[in-house]
C-alpha positions in Angstrom: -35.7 2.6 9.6 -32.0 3.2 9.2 -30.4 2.2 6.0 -26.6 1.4 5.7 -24.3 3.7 4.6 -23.6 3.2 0.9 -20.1 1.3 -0.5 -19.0 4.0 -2.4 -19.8 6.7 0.6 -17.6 4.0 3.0 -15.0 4.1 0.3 -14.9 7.9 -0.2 -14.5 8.2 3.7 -11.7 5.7 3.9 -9.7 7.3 1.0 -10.0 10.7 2.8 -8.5 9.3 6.2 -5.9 7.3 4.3 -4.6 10.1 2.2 -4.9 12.5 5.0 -2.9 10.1 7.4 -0.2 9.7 4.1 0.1 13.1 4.2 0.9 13.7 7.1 3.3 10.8 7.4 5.1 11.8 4.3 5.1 15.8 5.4 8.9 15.2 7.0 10.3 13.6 3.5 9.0 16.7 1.6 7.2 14.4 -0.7 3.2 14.9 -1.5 0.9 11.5 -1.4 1.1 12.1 -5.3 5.0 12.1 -5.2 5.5 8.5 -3.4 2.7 6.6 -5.1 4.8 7.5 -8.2 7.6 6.4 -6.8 6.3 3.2 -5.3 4.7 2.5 -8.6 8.5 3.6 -10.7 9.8 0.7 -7.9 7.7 -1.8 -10.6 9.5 -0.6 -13.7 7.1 -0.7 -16.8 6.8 2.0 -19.0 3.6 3.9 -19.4 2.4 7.1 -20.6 1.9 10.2 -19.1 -1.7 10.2 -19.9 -2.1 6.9 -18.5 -0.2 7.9 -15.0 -2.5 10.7 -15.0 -5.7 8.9 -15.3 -4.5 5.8 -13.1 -3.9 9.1 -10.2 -6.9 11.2 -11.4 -4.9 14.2 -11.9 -4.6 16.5 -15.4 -1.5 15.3 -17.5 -0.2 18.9 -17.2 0.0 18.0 -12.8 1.7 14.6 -14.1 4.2 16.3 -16.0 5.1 18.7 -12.9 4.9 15.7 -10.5 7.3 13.8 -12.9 9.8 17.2 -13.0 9.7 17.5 -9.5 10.7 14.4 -9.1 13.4 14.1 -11.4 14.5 18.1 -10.0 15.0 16.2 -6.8 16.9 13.6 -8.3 14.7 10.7 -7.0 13.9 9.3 -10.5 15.4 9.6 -14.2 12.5 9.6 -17.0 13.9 8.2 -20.6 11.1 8.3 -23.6 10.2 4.6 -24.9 8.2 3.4 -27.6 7.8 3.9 -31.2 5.4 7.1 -30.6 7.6 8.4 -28.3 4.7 9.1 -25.7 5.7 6.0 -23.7 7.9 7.3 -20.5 10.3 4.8 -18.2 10.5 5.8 -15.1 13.3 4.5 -13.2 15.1 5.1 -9.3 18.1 6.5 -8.7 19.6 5.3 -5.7 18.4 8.7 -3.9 15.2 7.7 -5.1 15.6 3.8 -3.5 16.6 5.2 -0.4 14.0 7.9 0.2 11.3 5.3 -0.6 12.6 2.4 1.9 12.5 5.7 4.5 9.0 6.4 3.6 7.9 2.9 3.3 9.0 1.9 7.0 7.2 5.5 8.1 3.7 4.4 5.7 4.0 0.7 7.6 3.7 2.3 10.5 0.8 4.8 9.6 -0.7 1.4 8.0 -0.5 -0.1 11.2 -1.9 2.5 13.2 -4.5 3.2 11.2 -6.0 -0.5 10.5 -5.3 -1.8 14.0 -9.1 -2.4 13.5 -8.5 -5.0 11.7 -7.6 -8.4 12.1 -4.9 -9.7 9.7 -7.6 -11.5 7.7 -9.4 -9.0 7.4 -6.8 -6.7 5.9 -5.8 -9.7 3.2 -9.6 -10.4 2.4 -9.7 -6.5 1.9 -6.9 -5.6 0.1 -8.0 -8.6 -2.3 -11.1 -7.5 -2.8 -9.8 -3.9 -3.5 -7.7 -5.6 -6.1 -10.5 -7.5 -7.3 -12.7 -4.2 -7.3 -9.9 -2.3 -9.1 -8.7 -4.9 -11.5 -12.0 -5.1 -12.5 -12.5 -1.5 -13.2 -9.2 -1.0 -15.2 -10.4 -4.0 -17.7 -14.0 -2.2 -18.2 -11.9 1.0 -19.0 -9.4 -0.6 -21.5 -11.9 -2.7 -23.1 -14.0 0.6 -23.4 
């Protein structure tokens, strides 16, 4: 008897063929998968720490930092230090960074499409909610930890 493939192997797998697909989609704006999640999320505003940035991308806060530079060599975001401990960063666009992201946006709705044409429009909402769910849930356990 065949058992069904775990949740968190399905989820593994899908991450590997999104970030792969990302990758590639992104390889023309010289920007790594790392480098426009950053941006997308600096689209938000907020003001968050490196150490949080690095946890919320599982990467070391030293690759943050150099993610962050990179960015702000480029000229796609300016980085001011908030908060009374001085750890807090606000990350903002320049208007570089706006228009780079639009670019890469319109290129990742494509990939998006592409890559989920699997799916039937409910079925992307009912699964990008329960992602959301999934990983709202997991970012409360953590801060309440």
């Amino acid at each position: 008897m065949t058992s069904a493939p775990r949740t968190s192997y399905l989820i593994r797998r899908a991450q590997i063929l999104v970030m792969r697909n990302l990758t590639e989609c992104l390889r023309d704006y010289n920007l790594t998968s790392t480098q426009y999640l950053l941006l997308n999320l600096s689209r938000r505003g907020g003001e968050l720490s490196s150490a949080t940035l690095a946890r919320r991308f599982t990467i070391s806060p030293q690759s943050m930092n150099e993610t962050i530079a990179t960015l702000e060599q480029k000229q796609l975001i300016v980085r001011t230090v908030a908060g009374e401990k001085r750890r807090t960063l606000h990350i903002s666009l320049t208007p570089e960074g706006t228009q780079l992201l639009k670019a890469c946006d319109r290129e990742v709705d494509r990939m998006e499409k592409r890559l989920f044409s699997a799916l039937s429009a409910a079925e992307i909402n009912s699964l990008r909610n329960a992602l959301m769910k999934f990983t709202g849930s997991q970012s409360e356990m953590r801060e309440a930890g």
